[in-house]
VMD Tcl script that draws the C-alpha trace (Angstrom):
set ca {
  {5.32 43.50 -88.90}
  {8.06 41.08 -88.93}
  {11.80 42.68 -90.05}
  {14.01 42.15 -93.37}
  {16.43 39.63 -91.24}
  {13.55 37.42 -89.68}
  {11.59 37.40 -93.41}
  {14.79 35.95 -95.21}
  {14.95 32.83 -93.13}
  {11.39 31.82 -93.58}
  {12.10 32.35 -97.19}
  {14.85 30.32 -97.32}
  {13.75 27.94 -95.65}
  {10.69 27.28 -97.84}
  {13.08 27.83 -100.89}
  {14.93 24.35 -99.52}
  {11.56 22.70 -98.40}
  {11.01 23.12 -102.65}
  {14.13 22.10 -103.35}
  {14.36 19.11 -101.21}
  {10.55 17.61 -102.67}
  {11.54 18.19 -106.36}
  {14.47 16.01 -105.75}
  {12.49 13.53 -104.06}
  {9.82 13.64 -106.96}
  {12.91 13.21 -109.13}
  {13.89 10.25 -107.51}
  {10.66 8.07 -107.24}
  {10.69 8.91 -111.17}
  {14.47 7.39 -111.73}
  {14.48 3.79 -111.99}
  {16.45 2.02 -109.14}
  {19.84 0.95 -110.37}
  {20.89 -2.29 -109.21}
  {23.43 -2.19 -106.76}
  {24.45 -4.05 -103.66}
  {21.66 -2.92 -101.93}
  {19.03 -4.75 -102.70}
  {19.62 -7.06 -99.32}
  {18.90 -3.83 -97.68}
  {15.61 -3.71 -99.38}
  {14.40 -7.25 -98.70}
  {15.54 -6.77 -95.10}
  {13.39 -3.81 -95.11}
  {10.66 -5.39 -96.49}
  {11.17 -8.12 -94.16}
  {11.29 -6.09 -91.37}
  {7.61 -4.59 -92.57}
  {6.42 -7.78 -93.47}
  {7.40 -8.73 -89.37}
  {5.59 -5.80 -88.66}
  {2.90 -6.55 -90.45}
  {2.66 -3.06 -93.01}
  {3.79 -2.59 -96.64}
  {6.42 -1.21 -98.54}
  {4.94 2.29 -98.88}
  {4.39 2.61 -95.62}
  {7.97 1.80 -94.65}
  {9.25 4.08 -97.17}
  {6.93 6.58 -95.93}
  {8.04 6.41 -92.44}
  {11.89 6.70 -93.08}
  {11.37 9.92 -95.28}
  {9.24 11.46 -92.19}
  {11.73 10.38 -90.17}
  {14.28 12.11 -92.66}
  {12.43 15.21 -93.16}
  {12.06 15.99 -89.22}
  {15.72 15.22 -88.90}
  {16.36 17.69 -91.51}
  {14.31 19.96 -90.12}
  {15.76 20.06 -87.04}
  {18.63 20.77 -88.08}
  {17.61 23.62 -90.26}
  {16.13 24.90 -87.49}
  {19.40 24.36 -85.30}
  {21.39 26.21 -87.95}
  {18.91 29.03 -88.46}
  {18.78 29.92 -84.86}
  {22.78 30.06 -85.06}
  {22.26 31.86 -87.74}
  {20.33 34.27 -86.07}
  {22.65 34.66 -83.26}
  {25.76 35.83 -85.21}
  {23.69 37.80 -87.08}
  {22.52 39.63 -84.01}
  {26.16 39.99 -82.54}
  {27.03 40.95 -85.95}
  {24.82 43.94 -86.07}
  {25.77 44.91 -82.69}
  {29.18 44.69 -82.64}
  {28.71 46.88 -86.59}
  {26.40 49.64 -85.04}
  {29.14 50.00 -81.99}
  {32.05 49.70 -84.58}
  {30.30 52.77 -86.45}
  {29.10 54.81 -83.23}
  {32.89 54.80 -82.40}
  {33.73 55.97 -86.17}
  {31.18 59.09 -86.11}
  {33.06 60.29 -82.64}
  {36.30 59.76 -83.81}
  {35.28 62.05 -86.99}
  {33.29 64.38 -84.77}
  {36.23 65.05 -82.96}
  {38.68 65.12 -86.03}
  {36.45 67.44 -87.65}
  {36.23 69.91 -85.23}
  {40.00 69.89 -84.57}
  {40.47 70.58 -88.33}
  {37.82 73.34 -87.94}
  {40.43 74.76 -85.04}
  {43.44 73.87 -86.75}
  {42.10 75.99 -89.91}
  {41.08 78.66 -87.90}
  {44.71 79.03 -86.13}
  {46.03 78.86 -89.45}
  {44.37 81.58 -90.72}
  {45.26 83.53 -87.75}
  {48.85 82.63 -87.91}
  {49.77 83.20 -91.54}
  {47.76 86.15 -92.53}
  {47.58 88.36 -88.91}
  {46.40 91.43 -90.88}
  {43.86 90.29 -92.11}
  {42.54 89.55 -89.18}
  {39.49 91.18 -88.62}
  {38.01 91.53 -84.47}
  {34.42 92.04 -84.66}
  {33.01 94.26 -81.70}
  {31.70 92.29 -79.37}
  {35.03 90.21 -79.42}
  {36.73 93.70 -78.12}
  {34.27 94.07 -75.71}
  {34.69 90.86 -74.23}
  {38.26 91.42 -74.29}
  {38.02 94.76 -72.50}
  {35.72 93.46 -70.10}
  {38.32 90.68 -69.00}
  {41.04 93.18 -69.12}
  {39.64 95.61 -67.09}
  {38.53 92.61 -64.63}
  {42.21 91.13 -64.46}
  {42.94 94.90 -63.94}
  {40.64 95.54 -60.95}
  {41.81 92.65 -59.22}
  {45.62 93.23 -59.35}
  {44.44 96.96 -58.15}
  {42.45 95.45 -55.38}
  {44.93 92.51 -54.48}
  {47.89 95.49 -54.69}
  {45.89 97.62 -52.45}
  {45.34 95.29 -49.80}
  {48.99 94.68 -49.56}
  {50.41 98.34 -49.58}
  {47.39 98.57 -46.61}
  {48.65 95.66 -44.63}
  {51.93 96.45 -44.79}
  {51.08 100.19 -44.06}
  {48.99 98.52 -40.98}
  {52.26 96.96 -39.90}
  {54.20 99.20 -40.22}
  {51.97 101.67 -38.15}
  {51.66 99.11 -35.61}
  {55.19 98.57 -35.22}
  {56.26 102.54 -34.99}
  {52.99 102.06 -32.03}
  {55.35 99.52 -30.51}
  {58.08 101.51 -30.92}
  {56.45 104.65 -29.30}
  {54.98 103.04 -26.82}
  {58.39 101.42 -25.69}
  {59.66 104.86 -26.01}
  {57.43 106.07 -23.56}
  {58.12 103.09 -21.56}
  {62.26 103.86 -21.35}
  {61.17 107.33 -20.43}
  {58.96 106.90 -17.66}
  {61.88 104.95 -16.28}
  {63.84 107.37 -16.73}
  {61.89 109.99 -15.03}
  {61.25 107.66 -11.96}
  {65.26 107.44 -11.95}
  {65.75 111.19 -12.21}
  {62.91 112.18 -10.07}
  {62.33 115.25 -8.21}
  {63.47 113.01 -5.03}
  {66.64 111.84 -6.50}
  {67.70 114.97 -7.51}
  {67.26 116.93 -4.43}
  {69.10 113.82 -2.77}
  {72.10 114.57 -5.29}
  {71.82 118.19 -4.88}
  {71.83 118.07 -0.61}
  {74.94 115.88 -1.30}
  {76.58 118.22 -3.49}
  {75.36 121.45 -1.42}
  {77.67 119.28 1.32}
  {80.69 118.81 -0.62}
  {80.58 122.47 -1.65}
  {80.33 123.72 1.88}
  {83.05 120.96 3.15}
  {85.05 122.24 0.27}
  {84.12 125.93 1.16}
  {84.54 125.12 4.74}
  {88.34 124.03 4.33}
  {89.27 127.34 2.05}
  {87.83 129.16 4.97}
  {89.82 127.51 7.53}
  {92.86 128.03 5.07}
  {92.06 131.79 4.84}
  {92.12 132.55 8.79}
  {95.32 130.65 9.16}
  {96.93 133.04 6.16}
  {95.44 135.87 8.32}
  {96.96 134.85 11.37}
  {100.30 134.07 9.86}
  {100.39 137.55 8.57}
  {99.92 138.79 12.07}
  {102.75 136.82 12.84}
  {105.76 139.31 11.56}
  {104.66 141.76 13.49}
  {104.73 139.57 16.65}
  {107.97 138.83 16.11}
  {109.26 142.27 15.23}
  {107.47 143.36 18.91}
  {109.21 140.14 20.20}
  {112.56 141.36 18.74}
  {112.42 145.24 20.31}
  {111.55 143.95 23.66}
  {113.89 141.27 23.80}
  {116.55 144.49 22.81}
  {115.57 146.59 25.38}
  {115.71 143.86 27.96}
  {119.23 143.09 26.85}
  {120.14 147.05 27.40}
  {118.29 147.46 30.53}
  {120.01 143.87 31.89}
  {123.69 145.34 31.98}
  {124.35 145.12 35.60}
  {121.42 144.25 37.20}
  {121.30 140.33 38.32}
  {119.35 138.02 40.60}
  {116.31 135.60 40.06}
  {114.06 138.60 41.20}
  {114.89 140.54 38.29}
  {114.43 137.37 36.00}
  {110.81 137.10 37.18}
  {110.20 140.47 37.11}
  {111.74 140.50 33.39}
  {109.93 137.32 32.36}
  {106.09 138.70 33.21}
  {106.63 141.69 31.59}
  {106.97 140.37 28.86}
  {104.40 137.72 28.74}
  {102.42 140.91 29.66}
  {103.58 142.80 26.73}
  {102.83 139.54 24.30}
  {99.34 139.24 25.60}
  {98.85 142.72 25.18}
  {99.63 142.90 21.75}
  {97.83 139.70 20.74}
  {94.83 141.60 22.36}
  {95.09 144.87 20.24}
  {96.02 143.32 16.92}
  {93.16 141.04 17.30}
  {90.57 143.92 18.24}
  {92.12 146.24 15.69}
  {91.49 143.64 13.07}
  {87.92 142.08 14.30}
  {86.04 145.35 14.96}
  {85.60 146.75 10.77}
  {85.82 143.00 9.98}
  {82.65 142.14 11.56}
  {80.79 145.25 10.72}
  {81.99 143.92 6.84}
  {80.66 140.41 7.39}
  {77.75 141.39 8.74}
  {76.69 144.20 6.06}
  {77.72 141.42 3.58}
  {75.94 138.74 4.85}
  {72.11 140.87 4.97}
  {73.26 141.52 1.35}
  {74.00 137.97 0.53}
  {70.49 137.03 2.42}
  {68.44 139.11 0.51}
  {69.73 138.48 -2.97}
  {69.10 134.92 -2.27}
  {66.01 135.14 -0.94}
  {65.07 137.34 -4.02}
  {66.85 134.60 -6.23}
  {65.11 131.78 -4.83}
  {61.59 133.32 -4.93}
  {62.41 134.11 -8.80}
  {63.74 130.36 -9.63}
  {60.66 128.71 -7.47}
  {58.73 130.65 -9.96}
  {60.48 129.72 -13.12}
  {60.40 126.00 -12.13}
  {56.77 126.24 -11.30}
  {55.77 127.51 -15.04}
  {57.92 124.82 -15.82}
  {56.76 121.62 -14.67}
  {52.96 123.16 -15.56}
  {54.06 122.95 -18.60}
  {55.31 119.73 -18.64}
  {52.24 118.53 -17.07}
  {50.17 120.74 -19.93}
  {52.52 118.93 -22.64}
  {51.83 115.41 -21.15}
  {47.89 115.49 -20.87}
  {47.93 116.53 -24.57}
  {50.28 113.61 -25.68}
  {48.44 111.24 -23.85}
  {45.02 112.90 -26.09}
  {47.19 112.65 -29.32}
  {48.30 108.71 -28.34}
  {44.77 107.67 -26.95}
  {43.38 109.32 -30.28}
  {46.06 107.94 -33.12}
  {44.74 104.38 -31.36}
  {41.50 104.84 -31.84}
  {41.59 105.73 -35.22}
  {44.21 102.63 -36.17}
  {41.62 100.24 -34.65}
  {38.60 101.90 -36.48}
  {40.64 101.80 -39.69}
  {41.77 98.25 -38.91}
  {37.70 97.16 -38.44}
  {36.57 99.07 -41.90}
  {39.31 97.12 -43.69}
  {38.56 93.81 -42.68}
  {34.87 94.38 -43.10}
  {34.67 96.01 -46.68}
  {37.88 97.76 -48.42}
  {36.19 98.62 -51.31}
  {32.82 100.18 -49.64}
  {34.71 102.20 -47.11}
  {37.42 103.33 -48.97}
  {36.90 107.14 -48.91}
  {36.28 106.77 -44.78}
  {39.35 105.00 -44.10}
  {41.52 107.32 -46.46}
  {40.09 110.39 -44.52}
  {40.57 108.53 -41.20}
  {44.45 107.79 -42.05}
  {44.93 111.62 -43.16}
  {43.57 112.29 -39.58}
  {46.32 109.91 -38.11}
  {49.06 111.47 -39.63}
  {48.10 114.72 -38.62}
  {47.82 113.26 -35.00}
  {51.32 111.91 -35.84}
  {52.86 115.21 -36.57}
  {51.42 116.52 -33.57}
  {52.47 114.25 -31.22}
  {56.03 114.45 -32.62}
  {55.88 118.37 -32.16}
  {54.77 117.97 -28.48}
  {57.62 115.10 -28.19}
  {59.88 117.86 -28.65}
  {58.51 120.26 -27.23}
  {58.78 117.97 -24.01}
  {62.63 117.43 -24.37}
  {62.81 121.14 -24.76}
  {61.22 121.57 -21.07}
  {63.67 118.72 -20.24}
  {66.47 120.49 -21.07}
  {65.51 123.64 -19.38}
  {64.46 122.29 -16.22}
  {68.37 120.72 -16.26}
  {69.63 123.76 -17.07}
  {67.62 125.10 -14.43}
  {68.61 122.83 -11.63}
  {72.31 123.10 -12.91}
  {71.96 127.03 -12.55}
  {70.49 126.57 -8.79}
  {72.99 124.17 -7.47}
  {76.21 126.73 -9.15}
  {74.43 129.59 -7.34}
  {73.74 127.47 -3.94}
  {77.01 126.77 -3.95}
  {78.21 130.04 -4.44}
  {75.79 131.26 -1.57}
  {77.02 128.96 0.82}
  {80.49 129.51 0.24}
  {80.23 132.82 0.44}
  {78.11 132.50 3.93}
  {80.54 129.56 5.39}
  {83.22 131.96 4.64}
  {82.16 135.02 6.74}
  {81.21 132.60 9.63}
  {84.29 130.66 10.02}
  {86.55 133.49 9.28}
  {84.32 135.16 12.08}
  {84.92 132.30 14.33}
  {89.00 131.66 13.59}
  {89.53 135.24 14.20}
  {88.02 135.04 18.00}
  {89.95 131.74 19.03}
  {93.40 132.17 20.04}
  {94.53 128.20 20.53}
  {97.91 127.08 19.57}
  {96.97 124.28 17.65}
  {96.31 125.89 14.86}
  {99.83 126.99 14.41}
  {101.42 124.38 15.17}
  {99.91 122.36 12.50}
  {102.71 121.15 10.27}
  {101.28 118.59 7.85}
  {98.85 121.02 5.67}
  {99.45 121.39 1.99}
  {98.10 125.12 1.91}
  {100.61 125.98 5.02}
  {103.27 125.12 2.90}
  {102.02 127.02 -0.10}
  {101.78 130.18 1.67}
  {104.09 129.97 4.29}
  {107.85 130.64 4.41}
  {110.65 129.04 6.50}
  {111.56 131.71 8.06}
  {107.45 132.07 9.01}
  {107.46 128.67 10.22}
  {110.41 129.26 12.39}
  {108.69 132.30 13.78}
  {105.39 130.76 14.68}
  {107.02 127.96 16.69}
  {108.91 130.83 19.04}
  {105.43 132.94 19.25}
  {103.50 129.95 20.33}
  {105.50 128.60 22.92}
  {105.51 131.21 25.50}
  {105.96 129.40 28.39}
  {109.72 129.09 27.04}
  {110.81 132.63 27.95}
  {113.99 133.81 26.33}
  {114.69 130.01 24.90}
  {111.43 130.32 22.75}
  {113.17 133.81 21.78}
}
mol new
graphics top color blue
foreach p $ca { graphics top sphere $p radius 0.5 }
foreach p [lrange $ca 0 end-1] q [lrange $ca 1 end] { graphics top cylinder $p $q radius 0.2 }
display resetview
C-alpha cells in the first residue's frame, strides 16, 4: 500500500495533466488573433512543407515535444519535492523526540521539586511509612557496625603496638641487665673483694706496726729511770777511784745491766701476751669458720633462687610471645569470627604481664640481698683479718729488738703519741755503744 505523502503527488500531478489539456482544448477553440506571428507560422509550414508533412503533424510534434518537457520537469520538481519533504519529516520527528525528553525530564524534576516542597513546608505532616523506617534502621545500624568495626581495629592495632613496643622495651631491659650482670659478676666481685681484703690488711698491718712501737715506747721510761739509778750509783761509787781499768770495768756493767733489763721487761711482757693471742686467735678461728659456713649457706639459697626466679621469667616471656603472635595471626585472619578467642587470649597476656612484673621484683629483691650480703662479708673479713694481722705482728714486734725502729723520726703516729722528752730518751737508750755520752 502506497503512503499519504507518495498518493498526493500522483494526484497532483494528474490534477495538472487536466488542467494543462482543458487549456489546450480551450485554445484550439479560440480563434487565432492576428499578430506578428504569422511569419512564424508560414516558416513553420514551410519548414513541414520541406519536410514533406502537414500542419497537424507539425503542431502535433511541438506539443509532444512540450508536454515531455513539461513533464520532465514535473518530475524534476516532484522528486525535490520529495526530498525536503523527507528531511522535513526527519529533522520534525528528531525536533519532537528531543521535546518529549526535555519534558520527561522537566516533569519528573517537578514531581521532586513538589515532593521536597511538601516535605519542607509542612514537616509534621510528614508521615514515614514502615518500611521507609526499616530501611532507615537497616542503614543506620550498617553505618553503625562499620564505625564499630573500623574503631575496633584501630584501638587493636594500636593496642598491638603498643604491646610490641613495651616487648621492645623489656627485652632491651633484659638486655642492659645481662650486661650488667656480666660486669658485676661473681669474678669481678671476688677480684674487688681480694683487693679490698688487701687494703684492709695493709691498713690493719700499719695500725699494728703503730701499736708495738706505742708498746715499746712505753717501755722506754722505765729504761731510762734504770738508766738514771745506775748512772747515780756509778757517780757515788766513782769518788776516788780512777784509771782506764775502772772505766772498762764501769762501762760493761752497765751494758750488762741494760741488756739485762731489756731481757726481763721483754719476757715479763711476752709470756701472758702470747698465751692472750693465742687463746684469742682459736676464738677468732672458730667464729669465722662458723661464720663462713653460715654465709656460704645463705648465699647458696640465694643464687638458687635467683636461678628459680630466672627459669620462670624466661616461661612468663617465652609465653606472653606466644600468645602476642597467636593474637596477631587471629586478627589478621578474621576479627570478627575470632573475637571471643583473642579477647580470652589477651586476658591471658596480662595476667602473664603481672606475673612477670612480680618476679621482676622479686629478682631485684634477691639483688639487693645478695649486695647486702657481700657488703656484710667483706665488713666482717675485714674485721677478721685485722683482728688476726694484729696478734701476729704485735707477736712478731715484740720478739725483735733492732734499733731501727726507734730511731724512726718521720712517722705521723710517732708524733701523735710521742713526747719530746720521749724522743729525747729513745735516742740515749738506743745508742749504747755511746757509754756515759749517750747518758
Amino acid at each position: 500500500m502506497p503512503s499519504e505523502e507518495e498518493a498526493t503527488p500522483n494526484a497532483r500531478t494528474e490534477e495538472d495533466q487536466k488542467k494543462m489539456a482543458a487549456k489546450n482544448q480551450e485554445g484550439k477553440a479560440k480563434p487565432k488573433k492576428r499578430s506578428g506571428k504569422p511569419m512564424e507560422s508560414t516558416s513553420a509550414a514551410k519548414r513541414t512543407r520541406e519536410d514533406g508533412g502537414t500542419p497537424s503533424s507539425s503542431s502535433y510534434d511541438l506539443w509532444k515535444d512540450f508536454c515531455e518537457r513539461g513533464t520532465d520537469a514535473f518530475k524534476d520538481n516532484q522528486k525535490k519535492v520529495n526530498v525536503m519533504e523527507r528531511q522535513g519529516a526527519s529533522t520534525r520527528d528528531s525536533h519532537l523526540q528531543m521535546i518529549d525528553t526535555r519534558m520527561e525530564k522537566i516533569e519528573k524534576s517537578l514531581a521532586d521539586h513538589h515532593e521536597f516542597v511538601k516535605q519542607t513546608v509542612a514537616p509534621t505532616n510528614l508521615v514515614i511509612k514502615p518500611e521507609h523506617v526499616d530501611e532507615l534502621l537497616k542503614r543506620v545500624t550498617t553505618s553503625s557496625t562499620e564505625m564499630q568495626s573500623s574503631l575496633e581495629e584501630q584501638m587493636d592495632n594500636a593496642k598491638n603496638r603498643i604491646l610490641m613496643e613495651m616487648d621492645e622495651m623489656f627485652k632491651e631491659v633484659d638486655r642492659c641487665r645481662t650486661e650488667v650482670e656480666r660486669v658485676s659478676n661473681n669474678a669481678v666481685m671476688h677480684e674487688v673483694r681480694e683487693v679490698s681484703i688487701h687494703l684492709a690488711t695493709f691498713r690493719t698491718e700499719v695500725n699494728q706496726r703503730f701499736v708495738a712501737l706505742e708498746k715499746r715506747l712505753d717501755q722506754m721510761p722505765v729504761i731510762v729511770s734504770t738508766l738514771r739509778r745506775i748512772e747515780m750509783q756509778l757517780k757515788k761509787s766513782d769518788g776516788g777511784d780512777s784509771g782506764s781499768v775502772k772505766e772498762e770495768a764501769r762501762r760493761q756493767r752497765t751494758e750488762e745491766s741494760i741488756q739485762f733489763s731489756l731481757r726481763n721487761n721483754t719476757n715479763l711482757s711476752r709470756e701472758p701476751e702470747q698465751e692472750r693471742e693465742k687463746r684469742s686467735r682459736e676464738l677468732r678461728k672458730e667464729e669465722y669458720e662458723a661464720g663462713e659456713i653460715k654465709e656460704k649457706r645463705e648465699d647458696k639459697e640465694i643464687l638458687e633462687s635467683m636461678a628459680k626466679v630466672d627459669k620462670d621469667l624466661r616461661r612468663t616471656k617465652h609465653e606472653i610471645f606466644a600468645l602476642s603472635h597467636k593474637i596477631e595471626e587471629l586478627r589478621r585472619e578474621d576479627h570478627k569470627a575470632n573475637e571471643s578467642k583473642i579477647y580470652s587470649m589477651r586476658e591471658k597476656k596480662y595476667e602473664l604481664l603481672d606475673e612477670e612484673m612480680a618476679l621482676q621484683r622479686k629478682k631485684d629483691d634477691l639483688k639487693m640481698a645478695l649486695y647486702e650480703w657481700t657488703r656484710k662479708r667483706d665488713t666482717t673479713t675485714q674485721q677478721t683479718t685485722s683482728r688476726t694481722f694484729i696478734a701476729s705482728t704485735s707477736h712478731r714486734y715484740q720478739r725483735s729488738t733492732t734499733p731501727r725502729h726507734g730511731s724512726q723520726k718521720g712517722s705521723p703516729e710517732r708524733s701523735r703519741y710521742r713526747t719530746p722528752s720521749h724522743r729525747d730518751s729513745t735516742r740515749r737508750s738506743y745508742s749504747p755503744g755511746l757509754g756515759r755520752r749517750g747518758v
